[in-house]
N, C-alpha and C positions, 0 to 999 in steps of 0.2 A: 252713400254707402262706401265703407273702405276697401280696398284694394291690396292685398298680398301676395307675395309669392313664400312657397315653404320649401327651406332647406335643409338637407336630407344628408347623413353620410355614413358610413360603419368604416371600421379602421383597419381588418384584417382579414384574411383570404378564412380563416376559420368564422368569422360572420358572412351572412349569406344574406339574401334578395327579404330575407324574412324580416332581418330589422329594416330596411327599408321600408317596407309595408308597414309595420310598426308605426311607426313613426311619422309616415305618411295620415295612415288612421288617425291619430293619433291629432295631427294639427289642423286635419279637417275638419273634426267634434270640436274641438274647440272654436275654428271660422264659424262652422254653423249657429254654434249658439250664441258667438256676439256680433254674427250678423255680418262678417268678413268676405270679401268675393275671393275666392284665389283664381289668380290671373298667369301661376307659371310654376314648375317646382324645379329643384337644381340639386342634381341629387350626384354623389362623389361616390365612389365604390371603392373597396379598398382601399382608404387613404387616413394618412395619420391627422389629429387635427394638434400635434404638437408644432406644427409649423403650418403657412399659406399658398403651399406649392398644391395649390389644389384647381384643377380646371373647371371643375364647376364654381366653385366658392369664388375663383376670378372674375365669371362672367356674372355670376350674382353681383357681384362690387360695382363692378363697369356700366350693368345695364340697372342699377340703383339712380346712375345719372339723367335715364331716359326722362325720370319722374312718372312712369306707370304704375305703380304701386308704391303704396307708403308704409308698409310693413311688410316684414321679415318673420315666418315663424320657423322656429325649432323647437323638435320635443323638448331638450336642455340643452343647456347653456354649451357645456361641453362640446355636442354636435357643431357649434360655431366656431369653436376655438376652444384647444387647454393650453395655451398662452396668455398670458392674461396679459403682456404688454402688448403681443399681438390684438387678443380683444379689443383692447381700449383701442388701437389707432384704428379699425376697420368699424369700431362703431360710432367712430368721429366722422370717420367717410359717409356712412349713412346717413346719419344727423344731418350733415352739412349736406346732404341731397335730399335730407327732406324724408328721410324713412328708418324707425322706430326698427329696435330690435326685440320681440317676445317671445316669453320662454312657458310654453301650454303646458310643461309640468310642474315649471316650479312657482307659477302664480305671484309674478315680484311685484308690488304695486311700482306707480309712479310716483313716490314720495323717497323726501331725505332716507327713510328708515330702510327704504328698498332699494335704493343704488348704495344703502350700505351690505343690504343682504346679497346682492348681486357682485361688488367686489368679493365677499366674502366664499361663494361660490364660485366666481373665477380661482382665486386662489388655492381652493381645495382642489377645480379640478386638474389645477396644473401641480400640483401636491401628489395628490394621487398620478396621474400620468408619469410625473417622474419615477416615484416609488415602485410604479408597478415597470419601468422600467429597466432599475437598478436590480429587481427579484429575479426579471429575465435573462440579466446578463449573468447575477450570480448561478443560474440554473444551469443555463448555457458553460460558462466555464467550469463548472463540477462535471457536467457532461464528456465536455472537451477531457477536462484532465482525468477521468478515465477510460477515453477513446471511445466515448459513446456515440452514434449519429443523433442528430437532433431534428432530422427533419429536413421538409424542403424539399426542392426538383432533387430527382436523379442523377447523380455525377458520373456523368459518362468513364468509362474502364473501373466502375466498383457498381456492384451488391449490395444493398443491407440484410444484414442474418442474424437476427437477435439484439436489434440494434447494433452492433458493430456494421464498419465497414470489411469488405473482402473483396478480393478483386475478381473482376470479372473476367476470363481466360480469351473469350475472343472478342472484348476491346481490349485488353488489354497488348494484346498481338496489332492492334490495329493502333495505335499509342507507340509501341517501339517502333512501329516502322514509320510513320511519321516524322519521329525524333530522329531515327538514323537518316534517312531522305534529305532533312531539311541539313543536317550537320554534314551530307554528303554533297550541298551545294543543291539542291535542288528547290523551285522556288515553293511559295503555300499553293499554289495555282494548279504546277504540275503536280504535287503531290495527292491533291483535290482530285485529279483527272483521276490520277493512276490508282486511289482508292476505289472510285466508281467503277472504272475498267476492269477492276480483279472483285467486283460484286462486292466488296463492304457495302456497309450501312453503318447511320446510327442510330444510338436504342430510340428513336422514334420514327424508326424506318427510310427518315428522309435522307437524301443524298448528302455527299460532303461538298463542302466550298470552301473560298479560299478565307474566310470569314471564320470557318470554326476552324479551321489547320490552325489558324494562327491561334484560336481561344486554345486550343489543349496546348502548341510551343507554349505558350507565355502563366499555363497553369502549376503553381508549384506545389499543389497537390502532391503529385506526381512524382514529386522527392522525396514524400512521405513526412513534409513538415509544411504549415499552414500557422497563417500568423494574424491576428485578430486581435488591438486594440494595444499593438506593441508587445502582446505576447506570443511564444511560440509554442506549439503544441504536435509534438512526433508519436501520439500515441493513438492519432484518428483515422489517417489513411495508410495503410500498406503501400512500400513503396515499390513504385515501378519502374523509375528512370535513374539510373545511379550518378553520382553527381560529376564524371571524366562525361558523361554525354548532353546532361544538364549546361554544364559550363560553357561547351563549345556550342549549345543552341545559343544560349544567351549570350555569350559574345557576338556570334551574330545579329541576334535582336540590335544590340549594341551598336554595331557595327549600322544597320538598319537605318538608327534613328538619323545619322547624318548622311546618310543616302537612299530615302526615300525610293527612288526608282527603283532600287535593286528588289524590291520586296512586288512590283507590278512587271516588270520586267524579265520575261524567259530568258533573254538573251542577254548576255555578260556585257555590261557597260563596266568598265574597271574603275573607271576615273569617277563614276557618280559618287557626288557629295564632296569632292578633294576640287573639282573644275571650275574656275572660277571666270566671268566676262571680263577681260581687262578694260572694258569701255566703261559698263554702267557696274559692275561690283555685284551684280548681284551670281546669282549659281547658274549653271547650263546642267542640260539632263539631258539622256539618250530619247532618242526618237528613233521609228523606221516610217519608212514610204514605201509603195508600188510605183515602179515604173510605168513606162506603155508598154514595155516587153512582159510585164507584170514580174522582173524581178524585183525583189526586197532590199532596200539601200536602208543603210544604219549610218546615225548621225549624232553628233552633239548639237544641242541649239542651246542658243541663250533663254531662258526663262519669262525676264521681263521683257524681250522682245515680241517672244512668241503669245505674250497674253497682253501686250501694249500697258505693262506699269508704265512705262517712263521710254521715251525716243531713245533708242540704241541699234545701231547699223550692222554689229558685229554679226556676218554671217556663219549659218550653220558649218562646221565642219565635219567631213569623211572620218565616224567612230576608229576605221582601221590606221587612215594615216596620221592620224594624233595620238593613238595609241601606242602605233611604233615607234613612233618619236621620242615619245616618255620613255618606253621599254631599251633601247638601243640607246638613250643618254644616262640610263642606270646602271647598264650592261660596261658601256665604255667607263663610267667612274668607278665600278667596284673591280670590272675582271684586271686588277694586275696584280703583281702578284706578292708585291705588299699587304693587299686589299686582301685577299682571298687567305693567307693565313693568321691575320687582325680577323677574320670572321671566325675563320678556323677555331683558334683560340677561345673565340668569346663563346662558341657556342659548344666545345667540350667543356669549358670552365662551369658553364652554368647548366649544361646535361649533368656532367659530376656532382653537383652541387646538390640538385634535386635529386639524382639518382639516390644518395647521399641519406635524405631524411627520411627517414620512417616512420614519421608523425601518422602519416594516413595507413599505414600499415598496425599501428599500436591501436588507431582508433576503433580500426576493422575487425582486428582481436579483442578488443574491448565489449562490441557490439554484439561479434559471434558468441561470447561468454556468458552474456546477459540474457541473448536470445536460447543458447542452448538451457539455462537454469530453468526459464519461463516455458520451454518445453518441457525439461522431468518434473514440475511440479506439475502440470496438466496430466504428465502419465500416472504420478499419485495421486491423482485426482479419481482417473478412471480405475485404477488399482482398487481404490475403497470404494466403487460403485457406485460414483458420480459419473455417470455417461449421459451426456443430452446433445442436441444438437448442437450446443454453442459450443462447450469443451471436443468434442468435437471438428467443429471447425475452425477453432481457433487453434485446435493442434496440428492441422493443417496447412494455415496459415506461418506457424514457426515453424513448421520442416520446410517451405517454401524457401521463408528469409534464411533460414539456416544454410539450404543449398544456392542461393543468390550471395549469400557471402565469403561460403567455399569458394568459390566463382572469383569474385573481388581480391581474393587474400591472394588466391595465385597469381591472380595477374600481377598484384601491387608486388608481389618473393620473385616474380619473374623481371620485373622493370629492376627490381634493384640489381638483378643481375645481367641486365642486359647493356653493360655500359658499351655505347659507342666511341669508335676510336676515333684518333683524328685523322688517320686516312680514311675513313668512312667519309668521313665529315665532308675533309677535303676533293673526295672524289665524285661525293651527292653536289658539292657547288659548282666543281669543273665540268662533269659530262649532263647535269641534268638544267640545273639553274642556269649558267650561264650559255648552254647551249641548244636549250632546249626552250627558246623562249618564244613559242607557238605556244606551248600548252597551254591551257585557258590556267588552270590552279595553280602553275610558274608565275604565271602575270599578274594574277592575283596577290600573289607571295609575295612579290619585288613590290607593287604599287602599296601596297595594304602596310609592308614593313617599312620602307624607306623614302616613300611621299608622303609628307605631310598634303600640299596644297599643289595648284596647276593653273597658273596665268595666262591665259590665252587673250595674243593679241591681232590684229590683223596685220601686225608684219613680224611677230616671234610669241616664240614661249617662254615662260619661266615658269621652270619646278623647284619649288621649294621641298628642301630634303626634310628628315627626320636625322638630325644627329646624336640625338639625348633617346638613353635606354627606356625612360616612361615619359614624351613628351604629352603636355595637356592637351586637351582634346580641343580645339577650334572652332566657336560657332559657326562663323562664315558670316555675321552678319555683313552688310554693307559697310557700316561703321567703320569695323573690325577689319574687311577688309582694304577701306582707303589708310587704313593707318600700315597694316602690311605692306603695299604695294609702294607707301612712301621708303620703309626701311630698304624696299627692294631697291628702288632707284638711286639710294643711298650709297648702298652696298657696290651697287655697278658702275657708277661715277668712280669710285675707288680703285676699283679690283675687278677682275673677270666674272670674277662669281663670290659670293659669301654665306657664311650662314647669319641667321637673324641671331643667334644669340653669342655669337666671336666676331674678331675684325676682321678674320680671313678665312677662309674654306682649312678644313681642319686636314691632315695629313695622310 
């Protein structure tokens, strides 16, 4: 007697446990009546068969080797695959283990004329697969390009209301303050706490962590532009984060990717991602410890020492006295008084400059004008006795954006008139910057502008500055690094000190 197992799949959250059964039915009547034992079924839920990222259909393949069964049923062909290059190689796999693929509706024989009909229905059903693909997306973007929702989970801080999106007022409250928090230096973690602490929630009741803080920073929903297959589309979400608080989160993201720690880290390590082991090249990161007194000690350690990549001796060092070190050899190269009116200068030059352009101000009046239009037509709308829920709400929606961009236009008519002078300038560098260098967002300032990288060796340091207005951004690989550390020693064979891209420390 033969031996089979039947393989089962439906492809979208709108099929249900019912084609499954189906289809299970389905290749049992057919076992029965040619006399088939079925020894095992492998059934995929929700899964596409335009590709073989499928966990059941994998262990179907694998356990084909066991040689327990010499046949495969599926209602059609399609449930195995709508790839038909994919088919062919997966039904070479079975062959060459010794088990036959059948298809209980479509009755193929085993002759030339039937692995002609059988290509010919692979091919249709990846024909059709694609097509009905191609209709989706075209639905989808007609949807998009008149601000329709389309479906799907819930997007945390909006409502759907007649298909539209609308914002929801108390996430929405719980989204700016998030965004202000994290652009306030505060980490996803404590943000996390201090959400739970003041009773939020989200809309599925469950608590926050530091896993969704980060999913809504990194959503750009939330700009009220969303971008899908290279296009963009500003007509689907209502925005709630405008883009002076948008920017400054994402420079930090930015800022993130090459220092890791700071994003798991309460506590200010300044130097992570710039610190490098002068032994083995690779990165060092902040750590704390308990004592026996059970005070808290903060440290730098090397990386590869602490997880044994590679033999390196370089011991941890005291977070505070490597810090000061940095902070007090940046203090003494910029505070004279050369130094401090060359800063002077350069940063009224380029506050006027920007102060200056009124590009984002033109764009803001552009946008209030549009939006104000999209309002009186809604009120002649309601005027001839079109009132429903969505005109509506959607007129509610444009007195929102209307008073969010009143908002905007002041600020940007107030920036252009708030030019800083250069004794301002000058006296934020003398009394706070260069005197004031405790402050955690001082040390931040000085390391983040003016340290590229930080050599640490077991008998000195070397900081590498930042003397170029947009220098590139530095992986730190190993590599990368023994090739720096050559220039370094290059540099200091020569001269006291140098920059990597001139033959001598600039002036």
């Amino acid at each position: 007697m033969k031996t089979a197992v039947i393989y089962a799949r439906y492809s979208s959250d709108s099929q249900s446990e019912q084609s499954i059964e189906g289809q299970i039915h389905v290749c049992k009547d057919y076992a029965e009546k040619n006399n088939i034992v079925i020894v095992d079924t492998y059934i995929d839920r929700a899964m596409t068969g335009t590709n073989d990222n499928r966990v059941a259909f994998q262990k179907m393949l694998k356990d084909s080797n066991k040689h327990q069964f010499s046949i495969v049923l599926v209602y059609k062909l399609d449930r195995f695959s709508r790839n038909k290059y994919e088919s062919v190689i997966h039904k070479k796999t079975l062959k060459d283990n010794g088990v036959s693929l059948v298809s209980c509706m479509e009755n193929i024989p085993n002759t030339p004329e039937g692995t002609l009909m059988e290509t010919l229905l692979e091919g249709f059903n990846q024909y059709f697969s694609e097509e009905l693909t191609q209709k989706v997306n075209r639905g989808l973007r007609e949807s998009w390009l008149k601000g329709n929702a389309t479906g799907g989970k819930k997007v945390f801080g909006y409502d759907i209301v007649n298909k539209k999106y609308v914002i929801n007022e108390y996430e929405k409250e719980i989204i700016l303050k998030v965004f202000q928090m994290y652009a306030s230096d505060y980490r996803a973690r404590v943000i996390a706490e201090t959400l739970n602490e003041l009773g939020y929630h989200r809309n599925n009741g469950k608590k926050f962590d530091e896993k969704y803080v980060l999913w809504i920073l990194h959503n750009s929903r939330y700009t009220g532009v969303v971008e899908h297959h290279g296009i963009k589309y500003d007509k689907i979400f209502p925005r709630i984060i405008d883009n002076n608080l948008w920017n400054k989160v994402n420079a930090i993201n930015e800022e993130n990717k090459f220092a890791p720690s700071r994003k798991k880290e309460i506590f200010d390590y300044i130097l992570s991602g710039k610190l490098i082991c002068g032994e083995c090249k690779h990165k060092m990161y902040g750590e704390s410890g308990t004592s026996h007194t059970k005070d808290i000690h903060y440290y730098y350690v090397c990386a590869s020492r602490r997880k044994k990549r590679c033999p390196c001796t370089m011991k941890a060092i005291k977070k505070q006295v490597l810090e000061d070190i940095v902070i007090n050899t940046i203090t003494q190269l910029l505070n004279s008084e050369q130094n401090i009116q060359f800063l002077t200068n350069a940063i009224f030059n380029y506050h006027q400059k920007h102060s200056q352009d009124n590009t984002n101000l033109k764009l803001l009046e552009q946008r209030r004008k549009e939006t104000f239009n999209a309002s009186q037509n809604i009120l002649k709308a309601i005027e001839q006795g079109i009132i429903t829920d969505m005109t509506k709400s959607r007129l509610q929606q444009l007195e929102n954006e209307l008073a969010e961009l009143d908002i905007e236009i002041t600020k940007e008519k107030y920036r252009d008139n708030s030019l800083i002078t250069k004794e301002e300038i000058e006296q934020f560098l003398r009394k706070q910057v260069f005197e004031d260098t405790q402050n955690i967002k001082i040390r931040k300032l000085l390391v983040n502008t003016f340290v590229r990288a930080v050599y640490l060796y077991n008998d000195k340091v070397v900081i590498l500055f930042n003397y170029t207005n947009s220098p590139d951004k530095p992986k730190f690989t190993v590599e990368e690094n023994i090739e720096t550390e050559k220039q370094i020693n290059s540099a200091l064979s020569n001269t006291q000190g140098s920059c990597l891209y001139l033959h001598s420390a600039p002036n």
